[in-house]
N, C-alpha and C positions, 0 to 999 in steps of 0.2 A: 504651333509655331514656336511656343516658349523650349518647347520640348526640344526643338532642334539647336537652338542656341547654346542651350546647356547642354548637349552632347559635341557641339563645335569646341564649345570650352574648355571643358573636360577630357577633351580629346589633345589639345592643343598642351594643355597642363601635363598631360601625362608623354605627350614627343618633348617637353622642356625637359623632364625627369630624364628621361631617357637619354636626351642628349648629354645632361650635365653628368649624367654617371662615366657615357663613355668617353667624354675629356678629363672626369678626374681620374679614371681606369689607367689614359695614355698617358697623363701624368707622373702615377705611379708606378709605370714602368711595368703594368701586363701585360704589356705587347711586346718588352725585349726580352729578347733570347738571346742566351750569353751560352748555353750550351751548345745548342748542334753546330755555330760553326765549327767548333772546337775539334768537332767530330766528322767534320764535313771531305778532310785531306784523307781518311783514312777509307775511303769509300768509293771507288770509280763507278762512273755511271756503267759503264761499259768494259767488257774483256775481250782481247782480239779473240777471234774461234781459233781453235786448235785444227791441226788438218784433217782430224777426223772428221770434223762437224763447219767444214767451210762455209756453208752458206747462215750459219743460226749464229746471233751474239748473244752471248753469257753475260747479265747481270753478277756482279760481286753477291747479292744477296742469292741468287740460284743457286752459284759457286760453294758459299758453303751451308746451302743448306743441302748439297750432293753430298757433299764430303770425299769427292774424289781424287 
């Protein structure tokens, strides 16, 4: 029964660890990203189809990786 207390414990000690990293992580600013909105205008989700291909929509990323 002692055995289970000290694994409650040590369990308990090590979610504190865990958690005080990932508030001092968001503190530090590892979670903002200051690039890809930057990047974000230069990218449409979507291309209207062209009238050959009416029914399919073209991602920009398909687009040039065709190079057509």
């Amino acid at each position: 029964m002692s055995v289970l207390i000290i694994l409650i414990a040590v369990s308990i000690v090590v979610a504190a660890g865990f958690l005080l990293a990932f508030i001092w992580s968001v503190k530090n600013g590892q979670y903002d990203d200051d690039y890809t909105p930057s990047l974000r205008m230069l990218f449409d989700d979507t291309i209207t189809p062209s009238s050959k291909e009416s029914n399919k929509t073209i991602s920009t990323k398909e687009k040039l990786t065709n190079n057509n």
